[in-house]
C-alpha positions in Angstrom: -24.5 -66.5 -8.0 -27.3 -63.5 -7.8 -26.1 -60.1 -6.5 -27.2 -56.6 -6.4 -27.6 -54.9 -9.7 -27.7 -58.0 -11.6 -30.6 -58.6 -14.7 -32.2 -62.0 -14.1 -35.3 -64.0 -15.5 -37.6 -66.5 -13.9 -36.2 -69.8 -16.0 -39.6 -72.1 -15.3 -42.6 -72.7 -16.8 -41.6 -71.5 -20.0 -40.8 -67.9 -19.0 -37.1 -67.3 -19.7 -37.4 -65.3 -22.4 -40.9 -63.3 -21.0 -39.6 -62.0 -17.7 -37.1 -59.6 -16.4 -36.2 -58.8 -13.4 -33.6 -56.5 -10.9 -32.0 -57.7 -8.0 -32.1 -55.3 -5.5 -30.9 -57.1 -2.4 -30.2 -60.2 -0.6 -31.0 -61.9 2.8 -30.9 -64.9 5.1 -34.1 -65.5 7.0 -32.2 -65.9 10.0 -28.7 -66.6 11.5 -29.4 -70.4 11.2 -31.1 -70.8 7.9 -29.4 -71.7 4.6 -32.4 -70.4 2.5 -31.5 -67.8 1.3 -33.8 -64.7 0.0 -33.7 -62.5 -3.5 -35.9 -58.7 -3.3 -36.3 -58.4 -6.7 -38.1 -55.5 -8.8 -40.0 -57.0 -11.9 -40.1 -54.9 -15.4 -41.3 -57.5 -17.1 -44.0 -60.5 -16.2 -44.7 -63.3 -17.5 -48.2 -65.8 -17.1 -45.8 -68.1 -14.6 -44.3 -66.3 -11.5 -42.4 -67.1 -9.0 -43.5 -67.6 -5.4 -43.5 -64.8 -3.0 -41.5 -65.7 0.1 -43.6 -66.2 2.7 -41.5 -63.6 5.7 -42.3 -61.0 7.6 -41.2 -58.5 4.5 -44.9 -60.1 2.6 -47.5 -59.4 5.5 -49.3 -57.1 3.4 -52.7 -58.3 2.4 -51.9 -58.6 -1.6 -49.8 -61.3 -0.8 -51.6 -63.7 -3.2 -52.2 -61.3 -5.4 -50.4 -61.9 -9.2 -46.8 -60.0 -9.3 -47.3 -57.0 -11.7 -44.5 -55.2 -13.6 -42.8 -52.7 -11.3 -43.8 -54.5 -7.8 -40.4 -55.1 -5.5 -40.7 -58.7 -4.2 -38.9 -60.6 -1.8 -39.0 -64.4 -3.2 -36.5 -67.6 -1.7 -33.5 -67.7 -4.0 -32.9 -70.8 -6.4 -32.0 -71.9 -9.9 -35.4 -71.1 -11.1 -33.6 -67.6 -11.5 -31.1 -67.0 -14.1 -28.7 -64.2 -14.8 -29.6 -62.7 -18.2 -26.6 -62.1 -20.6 
């Protein structure tokens, strides 16, 4: 289970060892949703990258933009993302 503070990498596509990432927070979408949101601040990219959630916390216009290192992201939550070790 993700929480605050932990180190996690995007385990898809080949990227586990060629992404790091910070969890930063964690949300429902609403009061009667299961899906469950990540925020999470990227030090390290990789060519495959996660989905940004599509909420009202990605309206800006970048939105399909690639995620760059250092970008805070809010992305739905899954077992694409693994705590590192």
């Amino acid at each position: 289970m993700l929480k605050p503070g932990n180190l996690i990498c995007y385990n898809a596509g080949g990227m586990k060892n060629k992404t790091l990432g910070l969890v930063l927070d964690l949300e429902s979408r609403d009061h009667l949703s299961t899906v469950r949101q990540v925020l999470i601040m990227w030090v390290v990219v990789g060519e495959y990258m996660p989905k940004k959630s599509w909420t009202l916390h990605n309206t800006n216009p970048r939105f399909h933009d690639k995620i760059t290192s250092g970008e805070i992201i809010w992305h739905d939550m899954g077992n694409w993302f693994e705590v590192t070790r």
